[in-house]
C-alpha positions as CSV (number, residue, x, y, z in Angstrom):
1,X,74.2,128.9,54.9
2,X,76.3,130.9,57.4
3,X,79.6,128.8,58.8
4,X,78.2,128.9,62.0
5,X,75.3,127.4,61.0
6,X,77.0,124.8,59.3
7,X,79.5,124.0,62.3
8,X,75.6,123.3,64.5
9,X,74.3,121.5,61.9
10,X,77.5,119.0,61.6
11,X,77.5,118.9,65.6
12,X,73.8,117.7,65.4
13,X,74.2,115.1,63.1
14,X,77.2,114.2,64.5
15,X,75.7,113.6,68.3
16,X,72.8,111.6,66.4
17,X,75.0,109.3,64.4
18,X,77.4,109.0,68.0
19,X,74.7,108.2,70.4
20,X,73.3,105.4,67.5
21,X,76.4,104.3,66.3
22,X,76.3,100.0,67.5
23,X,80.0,99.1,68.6
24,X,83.9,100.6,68.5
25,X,84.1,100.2,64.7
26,X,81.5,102.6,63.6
27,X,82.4,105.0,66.8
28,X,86.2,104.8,65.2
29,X,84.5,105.2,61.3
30,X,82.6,108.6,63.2
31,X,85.8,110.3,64.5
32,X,87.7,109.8,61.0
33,X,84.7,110.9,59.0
34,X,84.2,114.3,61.2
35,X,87.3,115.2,62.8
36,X,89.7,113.8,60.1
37,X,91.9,115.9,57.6
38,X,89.3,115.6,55.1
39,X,86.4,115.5,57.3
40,X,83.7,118.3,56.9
41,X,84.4,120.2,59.7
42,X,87.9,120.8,58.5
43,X,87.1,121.8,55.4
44,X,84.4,124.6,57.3
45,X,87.8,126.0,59.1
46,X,89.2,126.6,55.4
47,X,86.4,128.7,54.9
48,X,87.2,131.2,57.2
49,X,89.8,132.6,54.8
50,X,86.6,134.3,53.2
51,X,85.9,135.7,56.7
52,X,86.1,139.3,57.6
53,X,88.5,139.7,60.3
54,X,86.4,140.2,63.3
55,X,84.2,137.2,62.4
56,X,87.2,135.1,62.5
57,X,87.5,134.4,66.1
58,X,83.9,134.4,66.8
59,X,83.7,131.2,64.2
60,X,87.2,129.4,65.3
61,X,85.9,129.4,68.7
62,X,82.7,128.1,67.7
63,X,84.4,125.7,65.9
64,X,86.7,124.9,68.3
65,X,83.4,123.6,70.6
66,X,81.8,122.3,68.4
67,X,85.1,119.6,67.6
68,X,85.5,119.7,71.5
69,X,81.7,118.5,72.1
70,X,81.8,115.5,69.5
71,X,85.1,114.5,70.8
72,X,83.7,114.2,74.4
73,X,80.7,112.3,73.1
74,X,82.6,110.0,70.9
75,X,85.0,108.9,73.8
76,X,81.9,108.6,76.3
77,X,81.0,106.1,74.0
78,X,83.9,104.4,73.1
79,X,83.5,104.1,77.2
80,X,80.3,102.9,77.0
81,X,80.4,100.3,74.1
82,X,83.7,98.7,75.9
83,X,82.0,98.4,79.7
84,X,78.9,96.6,77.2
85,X,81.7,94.3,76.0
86,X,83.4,93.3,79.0
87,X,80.1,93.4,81.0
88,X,78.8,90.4,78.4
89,X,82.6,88.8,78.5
90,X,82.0,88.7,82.4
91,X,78.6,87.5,82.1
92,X,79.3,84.6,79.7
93,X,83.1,83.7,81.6
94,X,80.7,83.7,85.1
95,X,82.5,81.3,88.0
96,X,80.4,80.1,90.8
97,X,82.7,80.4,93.8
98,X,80.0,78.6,95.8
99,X,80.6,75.3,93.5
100,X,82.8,72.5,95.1
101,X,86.4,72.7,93.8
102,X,88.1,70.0,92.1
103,X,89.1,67.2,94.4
104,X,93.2,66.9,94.1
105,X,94.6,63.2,95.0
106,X,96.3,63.5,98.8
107,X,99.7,61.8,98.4
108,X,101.4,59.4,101.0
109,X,104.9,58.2,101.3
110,X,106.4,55.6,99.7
111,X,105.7,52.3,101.7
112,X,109.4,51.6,102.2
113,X,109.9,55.3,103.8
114,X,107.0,54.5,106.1
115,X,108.9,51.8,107.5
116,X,112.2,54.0,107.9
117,X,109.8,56.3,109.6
118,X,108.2,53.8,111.8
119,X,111.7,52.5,112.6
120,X,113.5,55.7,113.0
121,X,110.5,57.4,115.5
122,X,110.9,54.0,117.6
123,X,114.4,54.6,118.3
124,X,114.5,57.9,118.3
125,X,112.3,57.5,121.3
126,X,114.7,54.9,122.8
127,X,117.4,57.8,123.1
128,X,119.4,56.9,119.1
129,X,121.0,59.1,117.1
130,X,119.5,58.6,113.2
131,X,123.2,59.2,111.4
132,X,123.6,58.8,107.5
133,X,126.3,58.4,105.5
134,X,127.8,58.8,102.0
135,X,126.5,56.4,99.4
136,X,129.5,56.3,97.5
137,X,132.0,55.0,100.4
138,X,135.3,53.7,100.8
139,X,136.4,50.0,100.6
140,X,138.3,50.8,104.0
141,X,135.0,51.8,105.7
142,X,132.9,49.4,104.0
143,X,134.7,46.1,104.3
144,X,138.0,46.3,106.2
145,X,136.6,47.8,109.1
146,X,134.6,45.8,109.3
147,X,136.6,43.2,109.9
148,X,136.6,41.7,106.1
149,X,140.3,42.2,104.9
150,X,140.8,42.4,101.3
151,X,140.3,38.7,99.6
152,X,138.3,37.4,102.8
153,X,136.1,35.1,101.1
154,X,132.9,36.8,103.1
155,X,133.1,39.6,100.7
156,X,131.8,37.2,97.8
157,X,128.3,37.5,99.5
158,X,128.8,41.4,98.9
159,X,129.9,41.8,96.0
160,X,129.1,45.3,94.7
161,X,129.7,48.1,92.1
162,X,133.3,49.4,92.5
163,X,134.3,52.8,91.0
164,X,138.2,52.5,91.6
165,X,139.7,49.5,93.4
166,X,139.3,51.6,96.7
167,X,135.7,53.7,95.9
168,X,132.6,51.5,95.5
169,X,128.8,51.9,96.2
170,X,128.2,50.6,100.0
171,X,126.9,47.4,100.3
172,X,125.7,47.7,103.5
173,X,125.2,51.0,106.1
174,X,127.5,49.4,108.1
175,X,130.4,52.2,107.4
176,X,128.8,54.8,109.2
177,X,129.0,53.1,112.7
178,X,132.6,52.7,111.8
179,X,133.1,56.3,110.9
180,X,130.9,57.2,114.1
181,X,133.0,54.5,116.4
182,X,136.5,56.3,115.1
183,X,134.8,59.2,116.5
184,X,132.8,58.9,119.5
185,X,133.7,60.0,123.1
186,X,132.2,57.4,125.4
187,X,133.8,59.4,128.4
188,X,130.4,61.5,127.5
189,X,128.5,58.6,127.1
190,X,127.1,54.9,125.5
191,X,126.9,55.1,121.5
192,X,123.6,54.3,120.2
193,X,122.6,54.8,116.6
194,X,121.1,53.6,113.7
195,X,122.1,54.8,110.3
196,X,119.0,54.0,107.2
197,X,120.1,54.8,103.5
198,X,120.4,52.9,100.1
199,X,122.4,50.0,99.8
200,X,123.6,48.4,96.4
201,X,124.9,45.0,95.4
202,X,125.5,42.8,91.8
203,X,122.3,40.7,92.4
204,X,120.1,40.1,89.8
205,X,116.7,41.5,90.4
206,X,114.0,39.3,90.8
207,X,111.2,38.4,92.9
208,X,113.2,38.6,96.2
209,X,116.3,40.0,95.4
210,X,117.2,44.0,93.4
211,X,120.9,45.0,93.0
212,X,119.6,48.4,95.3
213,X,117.5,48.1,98.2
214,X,117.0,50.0,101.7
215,X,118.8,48.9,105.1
216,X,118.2,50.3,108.7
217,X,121.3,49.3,110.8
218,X,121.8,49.3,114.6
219,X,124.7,49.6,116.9
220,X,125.1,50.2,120.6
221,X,128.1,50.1,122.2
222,X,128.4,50.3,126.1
223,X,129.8,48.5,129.4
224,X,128.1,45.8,130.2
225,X,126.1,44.8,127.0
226,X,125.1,41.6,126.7
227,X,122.8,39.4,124.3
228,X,119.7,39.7,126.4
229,X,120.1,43.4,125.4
230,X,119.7,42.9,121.7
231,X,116.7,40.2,121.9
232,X,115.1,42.6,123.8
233,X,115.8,45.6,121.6
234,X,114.8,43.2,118.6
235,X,112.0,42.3,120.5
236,X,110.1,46.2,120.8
237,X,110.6,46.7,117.2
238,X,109.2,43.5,116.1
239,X,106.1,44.2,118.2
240,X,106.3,48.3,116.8
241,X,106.0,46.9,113.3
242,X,103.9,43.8,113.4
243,X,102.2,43.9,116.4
244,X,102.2,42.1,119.9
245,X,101.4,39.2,118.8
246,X,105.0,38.7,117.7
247,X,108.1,36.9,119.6
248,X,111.7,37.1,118.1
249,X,113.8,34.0,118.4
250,X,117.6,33.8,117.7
251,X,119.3,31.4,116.0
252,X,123.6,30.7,116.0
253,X,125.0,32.5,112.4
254,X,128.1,33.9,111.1
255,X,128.3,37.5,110.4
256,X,132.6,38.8,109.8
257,X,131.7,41.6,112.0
258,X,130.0,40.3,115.0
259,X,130.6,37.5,117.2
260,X,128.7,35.5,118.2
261,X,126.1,36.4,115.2
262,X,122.6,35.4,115.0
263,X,119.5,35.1,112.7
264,X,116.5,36.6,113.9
265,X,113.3,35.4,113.2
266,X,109.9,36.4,114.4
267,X,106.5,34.3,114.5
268,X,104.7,33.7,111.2
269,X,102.5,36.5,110.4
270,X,100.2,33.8,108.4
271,X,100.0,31.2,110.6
272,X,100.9,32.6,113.9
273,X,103.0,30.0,114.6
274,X,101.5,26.6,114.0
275,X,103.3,26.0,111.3
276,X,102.6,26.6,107.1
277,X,103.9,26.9,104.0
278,X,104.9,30.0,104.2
279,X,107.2,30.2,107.1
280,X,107.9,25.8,105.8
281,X,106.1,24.3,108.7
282,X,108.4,26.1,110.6
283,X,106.3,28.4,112.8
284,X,108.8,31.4,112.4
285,X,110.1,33.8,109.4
286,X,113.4,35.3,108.9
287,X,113.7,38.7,109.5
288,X,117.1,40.4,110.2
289,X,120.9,39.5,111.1
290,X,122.0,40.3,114.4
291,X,125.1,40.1,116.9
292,X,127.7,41.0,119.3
293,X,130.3,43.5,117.5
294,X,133.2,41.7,116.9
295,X,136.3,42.7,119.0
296,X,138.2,43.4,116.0
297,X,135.9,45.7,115.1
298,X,136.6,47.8,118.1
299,X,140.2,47.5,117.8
300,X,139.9,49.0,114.3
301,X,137.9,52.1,115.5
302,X,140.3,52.5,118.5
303,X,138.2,51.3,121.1
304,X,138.8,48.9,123.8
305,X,137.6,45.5,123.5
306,X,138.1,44.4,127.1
307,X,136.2,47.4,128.1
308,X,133.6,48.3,125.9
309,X,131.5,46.1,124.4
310,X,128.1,46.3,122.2
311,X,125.3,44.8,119.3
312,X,125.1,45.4,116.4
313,X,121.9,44.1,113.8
314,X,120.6,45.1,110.3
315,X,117.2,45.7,109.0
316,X,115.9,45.3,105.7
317,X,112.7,47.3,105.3
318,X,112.2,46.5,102.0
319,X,112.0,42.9,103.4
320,X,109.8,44.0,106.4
321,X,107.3,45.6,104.3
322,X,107.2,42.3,102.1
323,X,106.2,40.3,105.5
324,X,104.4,43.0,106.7
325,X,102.1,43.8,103.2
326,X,101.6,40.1,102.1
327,X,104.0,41.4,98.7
328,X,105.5,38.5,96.6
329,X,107.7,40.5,94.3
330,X,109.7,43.6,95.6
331,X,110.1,44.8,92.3
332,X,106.7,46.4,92.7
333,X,108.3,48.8,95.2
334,X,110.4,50.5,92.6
335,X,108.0,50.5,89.8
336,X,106.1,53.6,90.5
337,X,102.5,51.8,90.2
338,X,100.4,54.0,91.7
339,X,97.5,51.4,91.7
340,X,100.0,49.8,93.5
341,X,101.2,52.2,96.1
342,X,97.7,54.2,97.3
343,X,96.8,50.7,98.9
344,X,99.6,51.6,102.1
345,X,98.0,54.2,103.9
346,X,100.3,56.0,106.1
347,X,99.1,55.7,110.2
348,X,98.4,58.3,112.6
């Protein structure tokens, strides 16, 4: 058998065993077994030694097409057997876009920053600035501006977390209106702002009470302010939060900073007012601590008592949303329950 022949009949066989060969390891065992170093066709090219010389070139390029034709078959189906694979993959891996997708749980913000938010929009719309204020604060802003001097017995009922004997965590958000007072220009205007934030003091936490709690406070200062300013300002954002139904009363308290000072309290939200055991038979529940700022206060911040005068008040919202919610324990605020928190449902 001619080398020619030879190179057709190893093409032949080679396309037959190619076009049956079942997946990319026998198409892989095919190329190594014909077009290796020790495959047949190599060892036909050997044979051209033997050759006369003008055969030579006829053969080699023979050979040359036949390697070229099998190599061109194998990779067509090397192609062929892969797009099978991935084909089946795709088929077995198949995603229905039309399906529903996976319902993901709609969050809502905390309950507490719902009532900052309720507060802060109310105001906002009454012409206040919303100011905050370092967390970290200094005894001068906290308490002597405020008109408690160092060893004033009122600061027992703040006691807080001191840092250094002048640095402590604020007690109350009160230090910003003092910061703001040192700086306003009333010739441009009344000051009106309230200041929300995170207030800390040495209580031990229980039912009522946590040593770190929210507080929304208010100041306006102006000619011509009077008390019937402040019930009446107490008075829209007891109905914003709890409804119409709602009056605020005032009762005589002491406050260092404000003079005269008052308790306000707002009707029971359980009985309405006739009287129960939760507001004591009383017919009202205590809600903030309110008052004229105290002249000294002024002096402090350089502004004119005789000239200027204003109210100031402080809102708890942790407390709000305990009168407003029906919760006993404000402990269940901070403990990240979401069983507990998906029951407040943000508004609008």
């Amino acid at each position: 058998m001619s080398l020619k022949d030879r190179l057709t009949e190893l093409r032949q066989k080679g396309l037959t065993d190619i076009q049956q060969s079942g997946d990319l390891k026998d198409v892989n065992q095919i190329r190594v077994s014909l077009l290796g170093k020790k495959g047949p066709i190599t060892e036909v090219l050997r044979g051209m030694r033997d050759l006369d010389a003008s055969e030579r070139p006829k053969v080699g390029a023979f050979a040359n097409e036949v390697r070229d034709d099998l190599t061109n078959a194998l990779t067509k189906r090397r192609e062929e057997l892969e797009n099978a694979v991935l084909n089946a993959r795709l088929a077995k891996e198949a995603l229905d876009v039309t399906l529903p997708g996976t319902p993901v749980a709609k969050g809502e913000p905390h309950v507490i920053q719902q009532i900052i938010d309720q507060i802060e929009d109310l105001f906002l719309g009454m012409g206040y600035q919303v100011l905050s204020g370092p967390e970290v604060e200094e005894d001068k802003y906290n308490f002597e501006m405020m008109n408690l001097p160092k060893n004033h017995p009122a600061r027992d009922m703040q006691d807080t977390f001191y840092i250094t004997k002048e640095i402590l965590m604020r007690t109350q958000t009160s230090p910003m209106q003092a910061r703001t007072l040192e700086k306003h220009d009333f010739s441009q205007g009344p000051l009106k702002m309230i200041s929300p934030g995170v207030v800390y003091r040495r209580d031990t936490d229980d039912p009522t009470h946590s040593h770190q709690f929210h507080q929304v406070e208010g100041l306006v200062i102006d000619k011509h302010i009077t008390m019937a300013d402040l019930k009446g300002t107490l008075q829209v954002l007891a109905h914003e939060l709890f409804g119409d139904k709602f009056d605020v009363r005032l009762r005589p308290s002491y406050f260092p900073f404000t003079e005269p000072s008052v308790e306000a309290d707002i009707t029971c939200f359980n009985c309405g007012g006739k009287g129960c055991n939760v507001c004591k038979n009383t017919g009202w529940i205590e809600v903030l601590g309110a008052g004229m700022v105290h002249p000294n206060v002024l002096k402090m911040a350089g502004v004119d008592p005789d000239v200027y005068g204003g109210f100031a008040f402080g809102v708890g919202p942790d407390r709000f949303a305990m009168l407003k919610y029906g919760v006993d324990d404000i402990r269940n605020f901070y403990l990240n329950d979401v069983r507990f928190l998906t029951q407040f449902t943000k508004k609008g």
